[in-house]
Phi, psi and omega in degrees: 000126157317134152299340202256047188278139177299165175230116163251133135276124220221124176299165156207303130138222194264002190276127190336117192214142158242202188287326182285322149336293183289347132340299184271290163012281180294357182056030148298309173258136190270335162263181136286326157298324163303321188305305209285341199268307163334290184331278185307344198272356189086353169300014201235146164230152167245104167063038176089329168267116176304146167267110165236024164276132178253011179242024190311134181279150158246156191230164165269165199096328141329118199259126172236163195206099146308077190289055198236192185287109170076039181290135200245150177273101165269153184236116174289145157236000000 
């Protein structure tokens, strides 16, 4: 992975977010579906790992990762 990835930092507070959220959230995506295909398709990492749940509850402190081309790091806070 690049060090040299855009960074969002993403409010999330304590309240319940799953992964296709923070995808839209973050203007990663323009749908939710553009999210789930991502998702599925494997392109997704959490904290390093691929994801392929698209409804993964999130937390804060959670690291995302886009394994696309100029793909950017959300960070929950």
């Amino acid at each position: 992975m690049s060090d040299d990835r855009e960074e969002i930092r993403l409010e999330v507070g304590d309240r319940p977010i799953n992964l296709i959220q923070v995808l839209k959230r973050a203007n990663c995506v323009l749908s939710g579906g553009e999210a789930k295909n991502l998702v599925a398709e494997g392109l997704v990492r959490v904290n390093g790992e691929q994801e392929l749940r698209k409804r993964r509850q999130m937390a804060v402190g959670d690291v995302v990762e886009l394994d696309v081309e100029d793909g950017p790091r959300i960070i929950l806070d």
